[in-house]
FIMI-973153 format. One line per field, with one value per residue (C-alpha): x, z, y; residue in one letter. Coordinates in nm, 3 decimals, padded with zeros to 5 digits. Example, Ala and Ser with C-alpha at 12.3 -4.5 7.8 and 13.67 -1.06 7.14 Angstrom:
% FIMI-973153
px = (01.230	01.367) $
pz = (00.780	00.714) $
py = (-00.450	-00.106) $
r = (a	s) $
//
This chain:
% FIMI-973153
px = (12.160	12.020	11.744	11.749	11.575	11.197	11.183	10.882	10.877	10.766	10.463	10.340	10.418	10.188	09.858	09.572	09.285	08.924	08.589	08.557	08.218	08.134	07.884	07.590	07.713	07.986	08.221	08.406	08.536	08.492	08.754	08.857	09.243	09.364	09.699	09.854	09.944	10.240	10.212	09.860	09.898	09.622	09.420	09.305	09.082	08.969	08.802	08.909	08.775	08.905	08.826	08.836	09.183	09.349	09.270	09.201	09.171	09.106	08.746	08.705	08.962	08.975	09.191	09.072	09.367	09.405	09.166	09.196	08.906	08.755	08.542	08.419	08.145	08.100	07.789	07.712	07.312	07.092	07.165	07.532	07.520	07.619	07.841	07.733	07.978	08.011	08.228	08.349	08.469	08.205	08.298	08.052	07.980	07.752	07.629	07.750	07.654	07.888	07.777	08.054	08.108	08.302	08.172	08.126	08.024	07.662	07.599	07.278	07.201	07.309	07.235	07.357	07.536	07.644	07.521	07.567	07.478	07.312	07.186	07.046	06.642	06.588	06.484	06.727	06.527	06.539	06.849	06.768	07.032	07.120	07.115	07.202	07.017	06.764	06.755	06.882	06.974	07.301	07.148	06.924	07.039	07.063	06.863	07.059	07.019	07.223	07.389	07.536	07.852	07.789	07.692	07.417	07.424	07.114	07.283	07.486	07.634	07.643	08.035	08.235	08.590	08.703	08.332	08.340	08.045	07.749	07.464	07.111	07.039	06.946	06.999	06.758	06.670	06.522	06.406	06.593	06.376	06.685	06.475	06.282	06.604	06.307	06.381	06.126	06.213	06.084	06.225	06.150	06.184	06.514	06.631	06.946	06.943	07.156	07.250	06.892	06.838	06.540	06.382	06.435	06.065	06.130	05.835	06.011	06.338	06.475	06.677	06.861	06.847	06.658	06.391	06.400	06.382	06.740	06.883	07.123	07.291	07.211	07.242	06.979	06.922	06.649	06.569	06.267	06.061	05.883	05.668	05.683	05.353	05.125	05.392	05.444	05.651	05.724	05.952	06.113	06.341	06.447	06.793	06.963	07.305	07.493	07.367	07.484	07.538	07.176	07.122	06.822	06.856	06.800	06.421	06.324	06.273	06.547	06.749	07.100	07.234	07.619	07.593	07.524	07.212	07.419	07.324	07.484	07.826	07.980	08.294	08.201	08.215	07.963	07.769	07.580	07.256	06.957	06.589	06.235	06.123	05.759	05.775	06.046	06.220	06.585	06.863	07.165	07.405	07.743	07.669	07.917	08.180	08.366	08.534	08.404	08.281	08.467	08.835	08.973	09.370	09.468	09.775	09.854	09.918	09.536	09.278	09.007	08.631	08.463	08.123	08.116	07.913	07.726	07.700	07.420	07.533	07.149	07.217	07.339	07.160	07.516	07.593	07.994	08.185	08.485	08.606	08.894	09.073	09.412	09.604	09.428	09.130	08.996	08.702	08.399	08.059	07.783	07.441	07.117	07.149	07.426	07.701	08.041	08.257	08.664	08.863	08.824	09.129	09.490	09.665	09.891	09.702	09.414	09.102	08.997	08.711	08.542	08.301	08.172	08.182	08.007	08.056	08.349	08.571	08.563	08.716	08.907	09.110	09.418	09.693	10.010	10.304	10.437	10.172	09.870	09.617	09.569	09.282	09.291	09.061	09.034	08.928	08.687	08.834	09.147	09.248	09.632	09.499	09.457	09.584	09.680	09.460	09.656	09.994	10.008	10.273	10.510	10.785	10.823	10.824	11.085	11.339	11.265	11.362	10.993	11.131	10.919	10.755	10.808	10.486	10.547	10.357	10.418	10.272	10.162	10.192	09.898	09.982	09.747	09.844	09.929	09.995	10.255	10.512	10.885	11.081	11.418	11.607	11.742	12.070	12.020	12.350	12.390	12.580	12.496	12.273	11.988	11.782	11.402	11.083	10.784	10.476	10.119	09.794	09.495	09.150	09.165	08.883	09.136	09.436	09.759	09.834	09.942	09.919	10.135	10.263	10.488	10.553	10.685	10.872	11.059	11.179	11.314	11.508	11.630	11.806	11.518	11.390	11.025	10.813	10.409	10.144	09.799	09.722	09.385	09.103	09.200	08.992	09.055	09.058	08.699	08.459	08.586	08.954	08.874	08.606	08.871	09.047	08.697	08.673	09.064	09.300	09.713	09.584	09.643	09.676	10.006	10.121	10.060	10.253	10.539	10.545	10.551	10.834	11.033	10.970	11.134	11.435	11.495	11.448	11.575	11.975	11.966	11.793	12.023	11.835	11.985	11.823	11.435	11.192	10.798	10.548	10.179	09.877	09.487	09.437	09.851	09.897	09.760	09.960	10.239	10.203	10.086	10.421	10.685	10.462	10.528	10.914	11.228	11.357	11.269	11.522	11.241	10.883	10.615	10.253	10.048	09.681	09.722	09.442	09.604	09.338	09.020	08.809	08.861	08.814	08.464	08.370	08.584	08.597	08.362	08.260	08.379	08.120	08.007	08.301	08.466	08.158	08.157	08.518	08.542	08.305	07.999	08.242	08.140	08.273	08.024	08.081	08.364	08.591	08.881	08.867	08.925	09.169	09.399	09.392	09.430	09.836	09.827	09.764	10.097	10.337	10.551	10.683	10.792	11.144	11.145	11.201	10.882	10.762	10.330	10.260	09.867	09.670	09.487	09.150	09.117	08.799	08.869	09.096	09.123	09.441	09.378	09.497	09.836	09.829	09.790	10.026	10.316	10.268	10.270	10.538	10.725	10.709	10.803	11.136	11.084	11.300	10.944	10.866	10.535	10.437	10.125	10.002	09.675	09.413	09.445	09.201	09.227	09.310	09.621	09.880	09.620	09.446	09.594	09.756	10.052	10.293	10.209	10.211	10.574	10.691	10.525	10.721	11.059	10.982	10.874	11.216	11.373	11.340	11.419	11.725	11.862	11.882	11.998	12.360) $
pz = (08.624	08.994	09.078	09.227	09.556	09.598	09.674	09.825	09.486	09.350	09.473	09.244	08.910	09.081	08.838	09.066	08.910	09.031	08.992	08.722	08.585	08.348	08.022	08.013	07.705	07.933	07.655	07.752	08.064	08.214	08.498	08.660	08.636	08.854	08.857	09.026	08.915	09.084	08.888	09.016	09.347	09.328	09.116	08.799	08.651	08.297	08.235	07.988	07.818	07.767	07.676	07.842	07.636	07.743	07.444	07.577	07.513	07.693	07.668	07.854	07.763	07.892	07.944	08.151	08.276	08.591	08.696	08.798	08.619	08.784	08.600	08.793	08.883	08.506	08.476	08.139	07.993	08.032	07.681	07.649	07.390	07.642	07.930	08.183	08.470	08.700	08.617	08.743	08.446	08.464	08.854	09.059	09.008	08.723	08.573	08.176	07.904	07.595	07.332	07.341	06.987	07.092	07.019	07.280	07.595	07.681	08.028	08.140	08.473	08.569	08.961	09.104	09.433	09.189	09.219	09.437	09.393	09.073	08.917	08.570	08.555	08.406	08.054	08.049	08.025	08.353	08.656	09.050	09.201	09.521	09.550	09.843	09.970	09.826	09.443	09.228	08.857	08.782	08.601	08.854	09.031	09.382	09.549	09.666	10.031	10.298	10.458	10.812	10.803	11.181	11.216	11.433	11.562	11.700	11.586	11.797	11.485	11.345	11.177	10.965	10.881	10.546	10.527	10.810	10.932	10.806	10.700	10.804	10.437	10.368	10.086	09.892	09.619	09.304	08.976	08.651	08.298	08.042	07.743	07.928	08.156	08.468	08.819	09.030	09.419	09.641	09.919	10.156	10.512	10.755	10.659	10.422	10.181	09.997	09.757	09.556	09.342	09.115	09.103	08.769	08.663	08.713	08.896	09.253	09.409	09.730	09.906	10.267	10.539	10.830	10.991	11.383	11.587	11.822	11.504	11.621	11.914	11.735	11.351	11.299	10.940	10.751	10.376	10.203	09.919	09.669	09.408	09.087	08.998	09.324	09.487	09.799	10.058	10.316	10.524	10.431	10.715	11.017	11.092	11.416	11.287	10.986	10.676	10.276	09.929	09.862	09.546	09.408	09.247	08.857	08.915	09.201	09.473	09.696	09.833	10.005	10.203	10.363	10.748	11.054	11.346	11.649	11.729	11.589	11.812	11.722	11.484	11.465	11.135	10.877	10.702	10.372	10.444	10.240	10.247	10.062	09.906	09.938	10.276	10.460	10.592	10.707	10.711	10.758	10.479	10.648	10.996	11.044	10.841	11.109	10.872	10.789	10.438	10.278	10.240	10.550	10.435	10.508	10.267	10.140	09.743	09.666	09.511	09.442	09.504	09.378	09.649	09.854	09.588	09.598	09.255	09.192	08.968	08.777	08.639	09.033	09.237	09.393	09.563	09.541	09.830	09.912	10.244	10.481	10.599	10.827	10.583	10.254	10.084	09.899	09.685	09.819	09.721	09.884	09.835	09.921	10.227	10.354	10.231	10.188	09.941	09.976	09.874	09.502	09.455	09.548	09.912	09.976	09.780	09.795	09.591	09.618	09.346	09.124	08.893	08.785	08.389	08.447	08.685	08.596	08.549	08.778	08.677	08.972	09.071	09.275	09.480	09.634	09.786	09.480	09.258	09.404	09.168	08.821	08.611	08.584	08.458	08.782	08.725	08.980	08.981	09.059	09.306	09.166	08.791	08.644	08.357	08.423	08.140	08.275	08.414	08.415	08.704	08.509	08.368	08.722	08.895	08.661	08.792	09.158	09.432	09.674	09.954	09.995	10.339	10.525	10.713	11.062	11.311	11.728	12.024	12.247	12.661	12.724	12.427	12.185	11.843	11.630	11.300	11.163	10.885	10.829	10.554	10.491	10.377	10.035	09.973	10.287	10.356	10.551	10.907	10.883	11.146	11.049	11.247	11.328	11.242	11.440	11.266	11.412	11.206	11.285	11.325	11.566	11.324	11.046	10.946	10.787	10.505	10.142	09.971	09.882	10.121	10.010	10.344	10.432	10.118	10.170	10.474	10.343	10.101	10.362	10.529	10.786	10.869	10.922	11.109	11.160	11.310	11.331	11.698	11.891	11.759	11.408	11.162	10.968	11.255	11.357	11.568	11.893	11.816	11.684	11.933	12.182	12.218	12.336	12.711	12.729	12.529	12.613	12.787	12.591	12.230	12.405	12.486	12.133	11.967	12.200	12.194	11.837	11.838	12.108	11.864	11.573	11.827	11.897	11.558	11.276	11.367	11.126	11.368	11.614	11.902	12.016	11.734	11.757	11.614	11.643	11.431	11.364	11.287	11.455	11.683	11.554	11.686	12.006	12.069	11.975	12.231	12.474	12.455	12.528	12.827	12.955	12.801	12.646	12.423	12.143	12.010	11.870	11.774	11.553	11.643	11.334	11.391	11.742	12.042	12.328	12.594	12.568	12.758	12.520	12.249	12.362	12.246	11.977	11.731	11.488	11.628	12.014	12.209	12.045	11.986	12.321	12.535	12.215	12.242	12.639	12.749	12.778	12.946	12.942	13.092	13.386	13.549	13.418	13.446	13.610	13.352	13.042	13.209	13.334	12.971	12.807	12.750	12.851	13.216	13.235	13.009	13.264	13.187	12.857	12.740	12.417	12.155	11.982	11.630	11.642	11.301	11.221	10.976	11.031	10.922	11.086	11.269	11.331	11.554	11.582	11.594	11.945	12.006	11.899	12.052	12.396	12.359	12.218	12.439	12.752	12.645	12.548	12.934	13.089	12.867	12.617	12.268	12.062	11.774	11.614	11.254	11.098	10.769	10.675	10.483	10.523	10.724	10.876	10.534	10.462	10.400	10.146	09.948	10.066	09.863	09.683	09.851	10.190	10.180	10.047	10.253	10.531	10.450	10.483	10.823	10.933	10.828	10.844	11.237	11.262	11.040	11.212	11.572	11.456	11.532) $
py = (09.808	09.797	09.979	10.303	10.395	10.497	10.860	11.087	11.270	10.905	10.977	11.227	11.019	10.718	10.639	10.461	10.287	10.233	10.150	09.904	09.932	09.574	09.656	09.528	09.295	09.238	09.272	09.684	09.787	10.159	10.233	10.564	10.658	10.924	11.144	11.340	11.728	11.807	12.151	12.221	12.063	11.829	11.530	11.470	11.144	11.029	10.759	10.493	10.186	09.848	09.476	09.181	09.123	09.478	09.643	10.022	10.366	10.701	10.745	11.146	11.413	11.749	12.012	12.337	12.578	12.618	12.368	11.986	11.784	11.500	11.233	10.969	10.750	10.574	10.415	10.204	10.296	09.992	09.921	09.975	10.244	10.512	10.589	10.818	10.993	11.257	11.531	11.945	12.064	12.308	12.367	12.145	11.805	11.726	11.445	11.399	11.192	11.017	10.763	10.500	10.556	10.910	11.254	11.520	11.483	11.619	11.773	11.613	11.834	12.175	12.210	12.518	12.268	11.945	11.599	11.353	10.998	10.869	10.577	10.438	10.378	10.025	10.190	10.394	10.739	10.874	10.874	10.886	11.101	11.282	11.686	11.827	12.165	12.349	12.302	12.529	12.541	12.709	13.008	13.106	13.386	13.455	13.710	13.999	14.011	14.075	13.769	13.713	13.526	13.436	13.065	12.931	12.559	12.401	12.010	11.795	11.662	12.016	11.959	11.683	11.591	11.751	11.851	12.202	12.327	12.156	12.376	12.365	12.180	11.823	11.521	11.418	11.194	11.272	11.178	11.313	11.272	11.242	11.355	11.673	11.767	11.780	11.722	11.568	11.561	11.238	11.237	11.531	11.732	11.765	11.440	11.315	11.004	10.856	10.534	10.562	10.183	10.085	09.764	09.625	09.699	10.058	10.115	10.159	10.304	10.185	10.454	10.490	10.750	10.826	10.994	10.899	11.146	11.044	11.075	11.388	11.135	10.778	10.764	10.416	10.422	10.313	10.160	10.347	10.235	10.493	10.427	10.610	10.610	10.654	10.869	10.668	10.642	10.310	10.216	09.916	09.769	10.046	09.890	09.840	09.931	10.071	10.011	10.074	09.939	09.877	09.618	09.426	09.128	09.121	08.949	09.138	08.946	09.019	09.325	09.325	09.580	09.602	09.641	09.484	09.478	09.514	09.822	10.156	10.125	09.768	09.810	09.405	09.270	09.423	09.122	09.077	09.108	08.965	09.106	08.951	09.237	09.080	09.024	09.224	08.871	08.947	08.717	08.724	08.542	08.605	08.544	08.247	08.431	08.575	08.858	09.196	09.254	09.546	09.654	09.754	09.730	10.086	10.219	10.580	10.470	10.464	10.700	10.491	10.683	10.369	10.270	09.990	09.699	09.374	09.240	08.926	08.693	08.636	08.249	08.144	08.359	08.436	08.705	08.832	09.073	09.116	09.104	09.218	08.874	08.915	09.143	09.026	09.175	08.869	08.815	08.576	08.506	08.338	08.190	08.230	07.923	08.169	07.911	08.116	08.029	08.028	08.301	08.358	08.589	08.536	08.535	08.845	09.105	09.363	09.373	09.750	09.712	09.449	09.389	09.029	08.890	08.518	08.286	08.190	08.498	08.858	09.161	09.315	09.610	09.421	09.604	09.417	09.534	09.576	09.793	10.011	09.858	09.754	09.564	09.168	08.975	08.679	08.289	08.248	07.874	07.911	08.119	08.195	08.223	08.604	08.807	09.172	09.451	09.726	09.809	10.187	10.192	09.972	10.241	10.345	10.035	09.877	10.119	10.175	09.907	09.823	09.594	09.291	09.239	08.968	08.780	08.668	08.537	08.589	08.550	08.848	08.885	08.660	08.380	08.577	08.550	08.832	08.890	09.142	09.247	09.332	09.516	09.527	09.829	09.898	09.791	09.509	09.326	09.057	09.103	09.509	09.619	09.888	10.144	10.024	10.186	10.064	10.180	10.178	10.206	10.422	10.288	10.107	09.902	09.886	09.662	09.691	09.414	09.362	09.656	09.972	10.180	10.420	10.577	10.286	10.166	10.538	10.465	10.128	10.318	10.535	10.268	10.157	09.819	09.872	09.693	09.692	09.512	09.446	09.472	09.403	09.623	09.549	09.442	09.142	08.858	08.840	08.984	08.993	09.091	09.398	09.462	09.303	09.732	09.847	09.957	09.901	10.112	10.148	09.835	09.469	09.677	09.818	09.493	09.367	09.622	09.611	09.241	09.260	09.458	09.183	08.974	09.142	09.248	08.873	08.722	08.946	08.995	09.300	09.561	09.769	09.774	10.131	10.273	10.205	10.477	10.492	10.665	10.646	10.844	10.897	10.617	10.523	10.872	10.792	10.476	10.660	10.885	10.642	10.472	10.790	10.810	10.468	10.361	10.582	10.288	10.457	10.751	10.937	10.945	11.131	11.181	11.222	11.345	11.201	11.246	11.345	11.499	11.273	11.528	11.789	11.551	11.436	11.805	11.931	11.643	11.576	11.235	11.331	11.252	10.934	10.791	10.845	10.700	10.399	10.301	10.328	10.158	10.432	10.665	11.002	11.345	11.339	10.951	10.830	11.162	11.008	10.704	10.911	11.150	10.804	10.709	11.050	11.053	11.458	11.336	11.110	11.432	11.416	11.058	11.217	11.169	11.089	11.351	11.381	11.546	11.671	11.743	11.796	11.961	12.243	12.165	11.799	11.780	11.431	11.450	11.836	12.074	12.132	11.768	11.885	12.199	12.094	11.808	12.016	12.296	12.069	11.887	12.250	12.324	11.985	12.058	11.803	11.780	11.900	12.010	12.102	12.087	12.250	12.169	12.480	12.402	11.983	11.747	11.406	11.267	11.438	11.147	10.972	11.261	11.627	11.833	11.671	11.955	11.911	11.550	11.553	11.812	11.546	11.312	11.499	11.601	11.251	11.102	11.391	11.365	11.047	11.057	11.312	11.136	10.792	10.679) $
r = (x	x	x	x	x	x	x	x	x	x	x	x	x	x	x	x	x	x	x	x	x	x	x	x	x	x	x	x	x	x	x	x	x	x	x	x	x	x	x	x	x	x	x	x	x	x	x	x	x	x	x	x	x	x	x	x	x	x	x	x	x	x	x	x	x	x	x	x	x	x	x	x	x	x	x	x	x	x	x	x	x	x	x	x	x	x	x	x	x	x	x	x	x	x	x	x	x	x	x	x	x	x	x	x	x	x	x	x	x	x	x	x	x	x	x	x	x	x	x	x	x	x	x	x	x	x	x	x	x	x	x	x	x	x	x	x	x	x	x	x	x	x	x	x	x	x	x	x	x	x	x	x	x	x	x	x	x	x	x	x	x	x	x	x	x	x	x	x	x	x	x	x	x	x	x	x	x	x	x	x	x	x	x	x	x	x	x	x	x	x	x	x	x	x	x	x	x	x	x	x	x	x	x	x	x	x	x	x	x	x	x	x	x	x	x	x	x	x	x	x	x	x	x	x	x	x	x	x	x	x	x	x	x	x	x	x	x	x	x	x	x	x	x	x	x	x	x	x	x	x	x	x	x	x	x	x	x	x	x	x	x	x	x	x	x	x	x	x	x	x	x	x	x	x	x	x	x	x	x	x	x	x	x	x	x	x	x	x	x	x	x	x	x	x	x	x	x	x	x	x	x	x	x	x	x	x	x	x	x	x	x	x	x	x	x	x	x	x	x	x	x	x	x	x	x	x	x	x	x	x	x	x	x	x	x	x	x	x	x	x	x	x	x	x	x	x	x	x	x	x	x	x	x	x	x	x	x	x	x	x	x	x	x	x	x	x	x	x	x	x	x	x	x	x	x	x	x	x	x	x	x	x	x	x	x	x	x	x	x	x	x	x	x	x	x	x	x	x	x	x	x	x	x	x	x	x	x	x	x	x	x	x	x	x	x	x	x	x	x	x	x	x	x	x	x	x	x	x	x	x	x	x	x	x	x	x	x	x	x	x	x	x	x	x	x	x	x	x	x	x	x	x	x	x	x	x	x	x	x	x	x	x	x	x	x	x	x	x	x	x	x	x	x	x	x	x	x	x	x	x	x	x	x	x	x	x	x	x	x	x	x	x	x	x	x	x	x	x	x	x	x	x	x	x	x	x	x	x	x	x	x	x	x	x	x	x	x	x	x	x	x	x	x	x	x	x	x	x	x	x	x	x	x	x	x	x	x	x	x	x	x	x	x	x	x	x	x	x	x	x	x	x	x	x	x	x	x	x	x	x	x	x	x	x	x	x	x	x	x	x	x	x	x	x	x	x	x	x	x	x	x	x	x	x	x	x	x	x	x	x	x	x	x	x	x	x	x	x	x	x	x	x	x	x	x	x	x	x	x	x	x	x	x	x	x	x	x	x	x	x	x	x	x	x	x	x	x	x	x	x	x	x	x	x	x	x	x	x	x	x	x	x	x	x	x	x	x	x	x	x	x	x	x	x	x	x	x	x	x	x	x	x	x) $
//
């Protein structure tokens, strides 16, 4: 029997797996699988537990009515015997305790706002975690005064996507005594950190955040050192640029960080970046790997919360990362002479999370375009060599049809190469000619690539060839393509999206040319409307969490003013007025002719609802086939984590627009 077509209901019966956490006898797996409730309109996670053969079981239950449970965050005890995790099956986050044998689980803190961070002590008796705000236990009560609901802003970052209005409280790290349940707080004053590490003597914990004082207009972090016993705190390294992952090496001597020191605004490639611990010496390991250390690969079929890692390998003193390479996430390591190894996991797939067994075998987390993640053990020999542990997607997969894309390679306006994709629509024959969707990812400082999309795998079974590329100012190509968009967007990005789309006009017979559809979302969103300002050879479009007005951006979004003055080329409302209103689509409405869907969520403070506001009402009055969609209580993240509701009833609208204007 063939198999059927994907639909958006397929969505909710997806299982995603993350953050595979290694024992310390190497011998168990702990990963985090997460469903989706359709009933309940949101996510649930356990935890389970395998072997290195595939031998698993579910290691948290729970069941609370009315309530979606989350554990997360597994963390194996120094010596193996126990499995800590975060949980909110008591409402906040909490950190919880179960021997690996089974039993009950123990709830190990009980702080009135939940935990954030946390980590193991070397001995296992004590955990360094984050709380956020004053600290409360969950019995105390509240004193009974009168309070104003009115909120007062003195910050210039004073707000944050899926986050609201921040409040006047700060993260900090403290220490957690296991045996004694005590809390002891080391990090103090208006300042947040985050990602707390011990050395492996215990007597230290390395933490980030920052204390300048520009810190409200340029966020500079820093890496602090405290020591347990005398109480104090230095400053270890004040960066020049983003900084995270913090990891020491199992003897000590060294510390690596995630980041970069180009200066806070460079969406350059982030590096692996080694420290002495005795003497503060930085070098940079990566700096002649022109790719950016993380996973960039953007795709909706993921909920994986695992942290960004570095994981030492102690016999080699090798350091493994993954890293975001054309449309491939691919597993690397390198040394301590900053020699780079080649990719260690296969072409045409996505390692979201890892963990590392010897060296000679990693444990990875590895989407395609054909699954959105499952466990394989990986020979770190041979590249093409690994044997699946899990396959939780199987029973679905094995009767739904996923198109398989198609890699192609062009040339843009000015001979710049380009990289981009192609699916063909269910039930493709030959000689037919299908409907085109050209689909534009957000970012910029992102890429599309091998994973699962299942936005666009949809529209393949609608009937739609789809087509997508990774244009300059996306990540994966080095560091000056993706800093190639800043200072000059609609300008050469345009022409490598539209060029991209010649291309697939002139070399794929399949595509009727009189029906051509664009969509795309955030900086997507902007191109998209970019384009109905400048050409009508599309038959329709949809702007998804699209910018619009950069003006009233610079003040209403949650990184506005930074980000506009960043990605323009230090324009700002005062100099360069006439700069950002040329380039703000708004200005050139008029051109419009394209019928156009604005759907937005309500809550996104990325790129806020007044984005869409303006843009449909302006387009509204110039006469303009418009529609506007609003989706309450979402943010920017909507099509990858909102509520499983709205992001199907999303998805009918999107091709629900489009099927109803093509021939």
């Amino acid at each position: 029997m063939s198999k059927r077509p994907i639909t958006a209901e397929d969505l909710c019966k997806f299982k995603f797996v993350g953050d595979p956490q290694l024992s310390p006898k190497k011998d168990k797996i702990a990963y985090v699988l997460t469903h989706v409730d359709q009933e309940k309109d949101g996510y649930y996670s356990f935890i389970y537990i395998t072997d290195l053969n595939g031998e698993g079981r579910k290691f948290t239950s729970h069941y609370i009515k009315e309530s979606l449970v989350k554990d997360t965050s597994p963390k194996w005890s120094p010596d193996g015997s126990k499995l800590a995790f975060r949980s909110n099956r008591t409402g906040k986050n909490q950190v919880w305790l179960l021997h690996i044998d089974g039993g009950e689980a123990i709830q190990l803190t009980d702080v009135k706002q939940g935990i954030g961070d946390f980590t193991w002590s070397p001995d296992g008796n004590q955990l360094a975690l984050t709380i956020n705000g004053e600290f409360k236990l969950s019995n105390e009560e509240e004193k009974k005064e009168e309070k104003s609901d009115v909120k007062v802003i003195t910050r210039l970052r004073y707000k944050g996507d899926g986050a609201g209005i921040y409040s006047d409280e700060h993260k900090h790290v403290y220490l957690f005594d296991i045996g004694s349940k005590s809390y002891r707080k080391i990090t103090d004053g208006e300042h947040d950190f985050s990602q707390p590490r011990f050395t492996p003597d215990g007597k230290s914990v390395f933490y980030i955040g920052t204390k300048a004082e520009d810190k409200e207009w340029g966020y500079l972090p820093a890496i602090w050192k405290f020591d347990i016993d005398s109480k104090e705190e230095t400053l270890f390294y004040q960066a020049n640029g983003y900084i995270m992952a913090p990891t020491v090496s199992p003897d000590g001597k060294w510390l690596t960080v995630v980041g970069h020191a180009r200066g806070e605004r460079s969406q350059g490639n982030a590096n692996v970046l080694l420290f002495s611990i005795e003497t503060g010496e930085l070098t940079n390991l990566t700096e002649t790997f022109d790719y950016t250390v993380g996973n960039l690969v953007g795709v909706d079929a993921k909920y994986d919360t695992a942290e960004q890692r570095l994981i030492w390998d102690q016999a080699s003193y090798t350091i493994y990362f993954n890293a975001t390479v054309g449309g491939d996430c691919q597993l690397f390591s390198v040394n301590l002479d900053g020699e780079v190894s080649s990719p260690l996991s296969p072409n045409d797939s996505v390692v979201t999370s890892y963990d590392i067994v010897n060296d000679d075998q990693a444990l990875l987390v590895l989407a395609t375009p054909h699954s959105p993640g499952d466990l394989v053990t990986q020979d770190l020999h041979e590249m093409n060599k690994f044997c699946k542990l899990t396959d939780w997607n199987q029973e679905l997969f094995a009767e739904v049809f996923l198109s398989s894309p198609e890699n192609f390679q062009y040339k843009s306006t000015d001979n710049k190469e380009i990289e981009g994709w192609i699916l063909k629509p269910y039930g493709f024959e030959e000689g037919k000619k299908y409907p085109l969707i050209l689909q534009i990812h957000g970012g910029p400082a992102t890429a599309y690539g091998n994973g699962l999309h299942h936005e666009m795998q949809l529209m393949a079974s609608k009937g739609y060839v789809v087509l997508y590329t990774n244009p300059r100012g996306s990540q994966g190509y080095g560091h000056e393509f993706v800093n190639a968009v800043i200072g000059d967007y609609g300008g050469m990005d345009y022409e490598d999206i539209m060029a991209g789309l010649d291309y697939g006009l002139e070399n794929y017979d399949y595509i009727d040319h009189d029906n051509l559809f664009v969509t795309g979302g955030s900086y997507g969103g902007y191109m998209t409307n970019v384009i109905v300002t400048r050409t009508d050879r599309f038959k329709a479009a949809v702007t998804q969490r699209s910018i619009c007005n950069w003006h009233s951006f610079y003040g209403t979004s949650d990184i506005g003013f930074f980000f506009t003055e960043w990605q323009h080329g230090h324009a700002d409302l005062w100099d360069d007025a006439i700069k950002l209103l040329e380039i703000s689509p708004l200005h050139h409405a008029r051109n419009v002719k394209t019928p156009i869907l604005i759907m937005h969520s309500e809550q996104d403070l990325r790129c806020p609802m007044e984005q869409a506001e303006q843009w449909y009402i302006a387009l509204k009055r110039l006469g303009v086939e418009t529609k506007l969609v609003r989706f309450p209580d979402e943010n920017h993240d909507l099509s990858r984590s909102g509520k499983p509701k709205h992001r199907l009833e999303r998805l009918q609208h999107l091709i629900g627009w489009f099927d109803d204007r093509r021939n």
